[in-house]
N, C-alpha and C positions, 0 to 999 in steps of 0.2 A: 681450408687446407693448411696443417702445420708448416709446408713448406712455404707458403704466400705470407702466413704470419711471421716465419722466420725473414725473409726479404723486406718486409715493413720495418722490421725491428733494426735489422743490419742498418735500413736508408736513414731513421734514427738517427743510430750512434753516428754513422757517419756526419750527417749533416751537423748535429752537438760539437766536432771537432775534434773527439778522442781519438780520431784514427790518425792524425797528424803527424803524429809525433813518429820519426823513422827508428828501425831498430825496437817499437813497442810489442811485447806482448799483446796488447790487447787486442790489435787489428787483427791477428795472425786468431785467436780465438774466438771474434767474433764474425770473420769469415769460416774456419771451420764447422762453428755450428749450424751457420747458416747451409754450408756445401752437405754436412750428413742429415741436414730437414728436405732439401732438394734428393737425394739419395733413395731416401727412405720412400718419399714423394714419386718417385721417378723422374723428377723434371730434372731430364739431362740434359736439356739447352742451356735453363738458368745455372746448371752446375758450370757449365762450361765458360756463360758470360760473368758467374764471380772468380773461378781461374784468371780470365781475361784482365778483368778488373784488381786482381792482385799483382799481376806482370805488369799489365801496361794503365795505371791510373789515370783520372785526372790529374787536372794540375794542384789542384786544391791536395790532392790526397799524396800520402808519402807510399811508396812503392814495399808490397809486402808478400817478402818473398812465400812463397807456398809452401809446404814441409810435406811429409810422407802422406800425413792423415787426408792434407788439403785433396793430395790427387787420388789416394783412394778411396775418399768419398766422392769425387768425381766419374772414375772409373766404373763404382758401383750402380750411381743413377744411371750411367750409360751400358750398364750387361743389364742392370734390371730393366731396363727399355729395349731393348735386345736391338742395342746400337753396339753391336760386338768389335768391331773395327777400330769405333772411334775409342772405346773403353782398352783394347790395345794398341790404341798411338798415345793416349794417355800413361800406359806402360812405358813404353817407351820415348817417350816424352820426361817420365820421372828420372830416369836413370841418365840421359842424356842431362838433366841437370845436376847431375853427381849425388843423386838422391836413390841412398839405398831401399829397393823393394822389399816391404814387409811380408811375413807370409800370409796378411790380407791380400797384398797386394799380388804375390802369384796366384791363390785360391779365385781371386774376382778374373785375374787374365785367363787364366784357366776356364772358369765359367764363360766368359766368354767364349773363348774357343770354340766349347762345344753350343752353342748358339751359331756358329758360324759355320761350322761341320769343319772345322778346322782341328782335326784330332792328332794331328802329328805335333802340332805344337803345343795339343793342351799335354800331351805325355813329354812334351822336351821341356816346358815349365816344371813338370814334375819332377824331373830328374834331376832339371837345376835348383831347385828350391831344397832337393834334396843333400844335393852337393851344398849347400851355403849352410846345412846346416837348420836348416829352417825345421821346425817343430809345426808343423800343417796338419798335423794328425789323418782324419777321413777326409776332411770337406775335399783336399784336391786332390786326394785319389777317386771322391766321387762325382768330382766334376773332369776328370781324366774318363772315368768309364761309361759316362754319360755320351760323352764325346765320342766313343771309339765306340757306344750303341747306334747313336744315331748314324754315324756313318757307316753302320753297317759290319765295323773293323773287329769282329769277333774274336781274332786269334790275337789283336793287341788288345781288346776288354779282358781276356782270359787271362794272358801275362800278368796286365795290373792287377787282377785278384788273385793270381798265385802268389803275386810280392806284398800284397797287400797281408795275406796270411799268413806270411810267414815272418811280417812283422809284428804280428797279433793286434791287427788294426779289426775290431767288426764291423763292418757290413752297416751303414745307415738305409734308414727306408728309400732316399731315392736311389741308394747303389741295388737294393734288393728289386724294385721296379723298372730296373734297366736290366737286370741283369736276366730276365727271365726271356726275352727274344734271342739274346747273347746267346744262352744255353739253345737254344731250339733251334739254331741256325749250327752250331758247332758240331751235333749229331754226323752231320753231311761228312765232315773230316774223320778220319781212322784215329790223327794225330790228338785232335781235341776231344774225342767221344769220352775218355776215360776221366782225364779231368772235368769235363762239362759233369758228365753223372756223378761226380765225388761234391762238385759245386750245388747241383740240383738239388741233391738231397739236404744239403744244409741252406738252403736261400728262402724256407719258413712257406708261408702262409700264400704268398705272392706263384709258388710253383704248381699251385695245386689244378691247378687251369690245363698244364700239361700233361700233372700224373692225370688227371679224370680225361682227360682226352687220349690216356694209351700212348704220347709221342715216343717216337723210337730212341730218345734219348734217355728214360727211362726205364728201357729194357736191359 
C-alpha cells in the first residue's frame, strides 16, 4: 500500500536527522506527503497519529507545526473512512489554531456532513465559504445536496439547485444521482411541484426511471 510506503519513508528521514532542525521546511513536506498517502489510503488513524506527532514530538524531534494542507489531508482520510465527526473536529480544530480553511477544506467538512445526515450544516458551510469568498465551484454545492437527499430535506436540496442555477453552476453526476428521489418526493408539495418538473426535465439520463414509470411529478 502507498500509504505504508509513504510511513516507512517518513521513519527514514526521520531517524537520518533532517527533521531536527526547528522552523525547517523539510519536516513540514515530508509529513504532508506522508498525511495525503494516508488520505488517499483512507488510513485515518495514522493520518491522525502524524497530526499527533507534528504537535506533540519526541524529544529527539523539533515540533512542526501543521499548516492548512497538514489538516486537510487529515480531514479527508477521515470523511473518506466515513469518520464524519472526527474529519469536523479536525475542522474545527484547524481554525481554532488560527489556520485559515481552504475551500478543500469546507468542500471535505461539507462531505462529511452529509456522511453524518448532518445537512443543516453541510448548507451553513456553504453559505460560509460563500461569504469568505471561497471559489468551491460544484463539489460543495454537491456535497450540500447530497446531504439534504439523504436526509430526506427536499425543499433545502431544491433551494441549493435553484442557487446553484442561477449561478450557472451544472449539475455533476453525483448531484444528478441524488437529485432524482429529491424530485419524486417534491411532487407531494403544491409549492415544489413546478420547480421539481422544470428540474426533472433537465437532470438527463439518471430521470428516466420516473418518466418510464408515469410518476406524478412528470405530469
Amino acid at each position: 500500500m502507498r500509504w505504508m510506503e509513504a510511513l516507512q519513508l517518513l521513519g527514514e528521514v526521520q531517524r537520518t536527522g533532517l527533521l531536527k532542525t526547528p522552523g525547517g521546511s523539510q519536516g513540514l513536506i515530508a509529513f504532508n506527503a506522508a498525511l495525503s498517502a494516508c488520505s488517499e489510503g483512507h488510513a485515518w488513524r495514522h493520518s491522525l497519529l502524524l497530526l499527533g506527532q507534528m504537535l506533540h514530538p519526541e524529544a529527539e524531534l523539533a515540533a512542526i507545526a501543521p499548516d492548512v494542507l497538514s489538516f486537510n489531508a487529515a480531514m479527508s482520510a477521515c470523511e473518506r473512512s466515513h469518520e464524519w465527526a472526527r474529519s469536523l473536529r479536525l475542522f474545527e480544530d484547524m481554525q481554532a489554531r488560527a489556520l485559515e480553511p481552504s475551500a478543500i477544506s469546507f468542500c471535505t467538512a461539507s462531505s462529511a456532513c452529509g456522511k453524518g445526515m448532518q445537512w443543516q450544516q453541510a448548507v451553513n458551510l456553504l453559505g460560509e465559504a460563500q461569504h469568505r469568498g471561497l471559489h468551491t465551484g460544484v463539489t460543495i454545492f454537491s456535497a450540500a445536496i447530497n446531504a439534504c437527499a439523504k436526509a430526506e430535506q427536499w425543499q433545502a436540496a431544491l433551494s441549493l439547485l435553484t442557487a446553484m442555477r442561477a449561478l450557472g453552476i451544472e449539475p455533476d453526476d453525483s448531484i444528478r444521482s441524488a437529485i432524482v428521489p429529491v424530485l419524486a418526493a417534491a411532487h407531494q408539495s403544491a409549492a415544489g411541484h413546478s420547480e421539481a418538473r422544470a428540474l426533472l426535465r433537465e437532470a438527463g439520463p439518471e430521470a428516466a426511471v420516473l418518466r418510464a414509470g408515469g410518476n406524478p411529478i412528470t405530469k
